[in-house]
DSSP file (Angstrom, degrees, kcal/mol; ACC not computed):
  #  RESIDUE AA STRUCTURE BP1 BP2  ACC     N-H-->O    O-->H-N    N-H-->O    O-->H-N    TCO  KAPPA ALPHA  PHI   PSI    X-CA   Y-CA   Z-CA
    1    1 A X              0   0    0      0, 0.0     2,-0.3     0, 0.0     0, 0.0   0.000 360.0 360.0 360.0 133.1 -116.2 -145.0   61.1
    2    2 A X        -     0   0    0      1,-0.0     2,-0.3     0, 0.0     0, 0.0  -0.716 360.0-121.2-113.4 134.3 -113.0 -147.6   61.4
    3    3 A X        -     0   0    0     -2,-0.3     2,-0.1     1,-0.1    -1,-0.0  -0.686  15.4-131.1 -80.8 151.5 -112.5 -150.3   59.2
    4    4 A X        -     0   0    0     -2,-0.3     2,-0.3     0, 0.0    -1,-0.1  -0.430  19.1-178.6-106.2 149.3 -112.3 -154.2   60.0
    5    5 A X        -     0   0    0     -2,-0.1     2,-0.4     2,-0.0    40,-0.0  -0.980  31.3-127.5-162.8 131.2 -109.4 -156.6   58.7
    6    6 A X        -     0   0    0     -2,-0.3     2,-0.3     2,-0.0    17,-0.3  -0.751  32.6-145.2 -82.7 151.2 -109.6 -160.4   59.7
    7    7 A X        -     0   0    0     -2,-0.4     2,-0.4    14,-0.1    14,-0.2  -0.942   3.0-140.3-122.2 130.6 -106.0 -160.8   61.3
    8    8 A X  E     -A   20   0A   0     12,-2.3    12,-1.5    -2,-0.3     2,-0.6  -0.812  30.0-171.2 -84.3 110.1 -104.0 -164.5   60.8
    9    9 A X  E     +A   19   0A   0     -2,-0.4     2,-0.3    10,-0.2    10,-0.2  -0.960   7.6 172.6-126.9 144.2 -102.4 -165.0   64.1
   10   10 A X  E     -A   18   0A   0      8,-1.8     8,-2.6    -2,-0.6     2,-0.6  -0.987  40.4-127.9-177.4-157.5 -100.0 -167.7   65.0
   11   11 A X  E     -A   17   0A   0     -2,-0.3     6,-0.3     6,-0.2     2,-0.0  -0.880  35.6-166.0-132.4 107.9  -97.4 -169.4   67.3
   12   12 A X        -     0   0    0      4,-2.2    -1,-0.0    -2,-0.6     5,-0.0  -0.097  42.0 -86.1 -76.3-145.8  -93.8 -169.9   65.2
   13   13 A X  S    S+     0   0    0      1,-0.2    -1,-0.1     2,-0.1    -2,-0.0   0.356 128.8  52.6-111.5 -15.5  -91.0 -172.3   66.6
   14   14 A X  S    S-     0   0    0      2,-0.2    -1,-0.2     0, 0.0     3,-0.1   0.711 118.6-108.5 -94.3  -5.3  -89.4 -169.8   68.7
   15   15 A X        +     0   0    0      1,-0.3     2,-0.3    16,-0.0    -2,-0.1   0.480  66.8 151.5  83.6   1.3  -92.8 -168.9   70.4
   16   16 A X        -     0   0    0      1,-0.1    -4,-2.2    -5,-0.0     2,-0.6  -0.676  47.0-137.5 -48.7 103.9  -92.8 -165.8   68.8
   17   17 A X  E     -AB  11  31A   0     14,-1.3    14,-0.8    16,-0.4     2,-0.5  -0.676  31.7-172.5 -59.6  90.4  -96.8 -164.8   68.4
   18   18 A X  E     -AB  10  30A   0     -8,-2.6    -8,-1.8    -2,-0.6     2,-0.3  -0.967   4.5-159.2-116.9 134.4  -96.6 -163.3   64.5
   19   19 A X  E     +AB   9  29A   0     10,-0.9    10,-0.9    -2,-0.5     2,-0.3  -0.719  11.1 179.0 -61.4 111.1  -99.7 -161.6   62.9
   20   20 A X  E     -A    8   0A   0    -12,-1.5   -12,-2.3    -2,-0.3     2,-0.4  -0.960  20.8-139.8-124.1 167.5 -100.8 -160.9   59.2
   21   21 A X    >   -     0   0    0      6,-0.5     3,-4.7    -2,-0.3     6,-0.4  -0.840  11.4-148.5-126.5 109.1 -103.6 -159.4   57.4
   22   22 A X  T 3  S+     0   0    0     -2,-0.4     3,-0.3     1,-0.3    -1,-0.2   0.798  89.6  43.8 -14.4 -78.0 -104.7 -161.0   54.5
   23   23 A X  T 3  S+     0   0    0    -17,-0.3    -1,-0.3     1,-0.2     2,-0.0   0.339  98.5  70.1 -78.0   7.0 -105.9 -158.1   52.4
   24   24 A X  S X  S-     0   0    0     -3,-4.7     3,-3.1     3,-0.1    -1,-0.2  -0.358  86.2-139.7-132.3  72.4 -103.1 -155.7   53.0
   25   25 A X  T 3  S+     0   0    0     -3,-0.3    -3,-0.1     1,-0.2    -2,-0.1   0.006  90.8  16.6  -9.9  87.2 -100.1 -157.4   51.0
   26   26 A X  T 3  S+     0   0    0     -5,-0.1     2,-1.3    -4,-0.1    -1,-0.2   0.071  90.9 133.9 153.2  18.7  -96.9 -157.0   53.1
   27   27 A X    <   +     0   0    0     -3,-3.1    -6,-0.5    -6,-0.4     2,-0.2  -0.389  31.7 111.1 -68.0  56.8  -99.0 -156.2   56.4
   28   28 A X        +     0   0    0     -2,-1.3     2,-0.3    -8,-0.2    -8,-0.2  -0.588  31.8 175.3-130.5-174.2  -97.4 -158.5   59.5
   29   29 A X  E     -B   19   0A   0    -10,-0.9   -10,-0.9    -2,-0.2     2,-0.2  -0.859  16.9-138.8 176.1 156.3  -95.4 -157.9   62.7
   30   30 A X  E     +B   18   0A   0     -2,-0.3     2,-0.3   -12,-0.2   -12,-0.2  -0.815  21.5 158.8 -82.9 137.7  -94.3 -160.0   65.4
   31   31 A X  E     -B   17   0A   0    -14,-0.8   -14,-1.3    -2,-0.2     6,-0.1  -0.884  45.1-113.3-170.9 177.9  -93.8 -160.2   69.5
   32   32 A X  S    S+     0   0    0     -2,-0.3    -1,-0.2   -16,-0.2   -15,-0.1   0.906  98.6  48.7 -69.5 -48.2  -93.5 -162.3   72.5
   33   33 A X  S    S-     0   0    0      1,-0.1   -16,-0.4   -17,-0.1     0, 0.0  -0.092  73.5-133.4 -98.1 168.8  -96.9 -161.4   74.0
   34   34 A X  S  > S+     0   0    0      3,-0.1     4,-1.7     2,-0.1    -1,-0.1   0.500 110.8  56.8-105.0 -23.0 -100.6 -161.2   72.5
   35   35 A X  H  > S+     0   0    0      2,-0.2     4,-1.0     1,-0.2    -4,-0.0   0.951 105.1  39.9 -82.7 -33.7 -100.8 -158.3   74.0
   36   36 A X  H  > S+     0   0    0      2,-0.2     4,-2.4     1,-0.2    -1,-0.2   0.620 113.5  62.2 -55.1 -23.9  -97.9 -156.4   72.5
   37   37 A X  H  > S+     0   0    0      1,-0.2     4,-3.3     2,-0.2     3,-0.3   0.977 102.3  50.7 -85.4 -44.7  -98.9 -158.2   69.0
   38   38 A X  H  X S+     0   0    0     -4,-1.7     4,-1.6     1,-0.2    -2,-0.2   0.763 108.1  49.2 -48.9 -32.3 -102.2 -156.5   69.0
   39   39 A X  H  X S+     0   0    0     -4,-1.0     4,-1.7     2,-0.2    -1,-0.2   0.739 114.6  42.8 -78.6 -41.4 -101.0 -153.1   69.6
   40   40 A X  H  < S+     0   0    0     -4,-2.4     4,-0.5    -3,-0.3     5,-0.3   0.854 111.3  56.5 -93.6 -15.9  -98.3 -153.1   66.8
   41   41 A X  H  X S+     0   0    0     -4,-3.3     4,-2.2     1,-0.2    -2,-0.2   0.870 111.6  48.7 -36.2 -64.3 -100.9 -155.1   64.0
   42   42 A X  H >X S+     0   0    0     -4,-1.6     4,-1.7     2,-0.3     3,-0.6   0.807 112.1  40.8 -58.9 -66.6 -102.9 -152.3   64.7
   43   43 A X  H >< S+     0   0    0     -4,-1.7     3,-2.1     1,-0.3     4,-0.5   0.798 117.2  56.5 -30.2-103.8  -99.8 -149.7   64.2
   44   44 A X  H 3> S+     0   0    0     -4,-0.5     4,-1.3     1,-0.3    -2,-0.3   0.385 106.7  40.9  44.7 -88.1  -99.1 -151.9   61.3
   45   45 A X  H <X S+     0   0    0     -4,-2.2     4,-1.8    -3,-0.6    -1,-0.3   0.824 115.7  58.0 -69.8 -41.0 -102.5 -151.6   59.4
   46   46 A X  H <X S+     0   0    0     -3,-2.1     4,-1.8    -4,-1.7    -2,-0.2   0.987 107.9  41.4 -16.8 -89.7 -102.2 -147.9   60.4
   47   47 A X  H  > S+     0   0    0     -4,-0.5     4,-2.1     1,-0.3    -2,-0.2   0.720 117.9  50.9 -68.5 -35.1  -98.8 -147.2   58.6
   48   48 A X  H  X S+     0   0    0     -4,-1.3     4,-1.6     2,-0.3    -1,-0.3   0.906 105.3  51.3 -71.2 -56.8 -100.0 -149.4   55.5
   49   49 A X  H  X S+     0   0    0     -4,-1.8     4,-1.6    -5,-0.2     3,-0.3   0.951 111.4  56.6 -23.4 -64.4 -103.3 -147.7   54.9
   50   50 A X  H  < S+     0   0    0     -4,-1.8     3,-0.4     1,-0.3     4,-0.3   0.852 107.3  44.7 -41.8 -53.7 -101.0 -144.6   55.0
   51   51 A X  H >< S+     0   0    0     -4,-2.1     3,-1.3     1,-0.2    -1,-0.3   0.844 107.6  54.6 -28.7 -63.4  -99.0 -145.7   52.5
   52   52 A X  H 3< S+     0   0    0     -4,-1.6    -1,-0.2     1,-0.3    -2,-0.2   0.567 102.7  58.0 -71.8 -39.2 -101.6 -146.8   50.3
   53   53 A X  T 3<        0   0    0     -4,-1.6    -1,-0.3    -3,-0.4    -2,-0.2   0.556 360.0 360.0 -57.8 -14.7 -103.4 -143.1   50.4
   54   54 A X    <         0   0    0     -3,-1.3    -1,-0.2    -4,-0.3    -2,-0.2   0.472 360.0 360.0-103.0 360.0 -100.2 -141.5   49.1
């Protein structure tokens, strides 16, 4: 069973599409695209989970 994380998406000044998650303290990423930002949050929330198990 996969766990859920509300994601904070928004537009900076360059046009840049940047991503956080609220509940996982230093979780965020960047990209040009919405699709490229979904795929590394997800990486992202991945590698921080990991962390966080060790």
């Amino acid at each position: 069973m996969g766990r859920e994380f509300s994601v904070v998406i928004e537009r900076d000044e360059d046009g840049y599409y940047v991503a956080s998650v609220p509940a996982i303290p230093g979780c965020h990423t960047q990209a040009r695209s919405l699709d490229d930002l979904i795929d590394r949050i997800r990486e992202c929330i991945a590698l921080c989970l990991d962390v966080e198990r060790r």
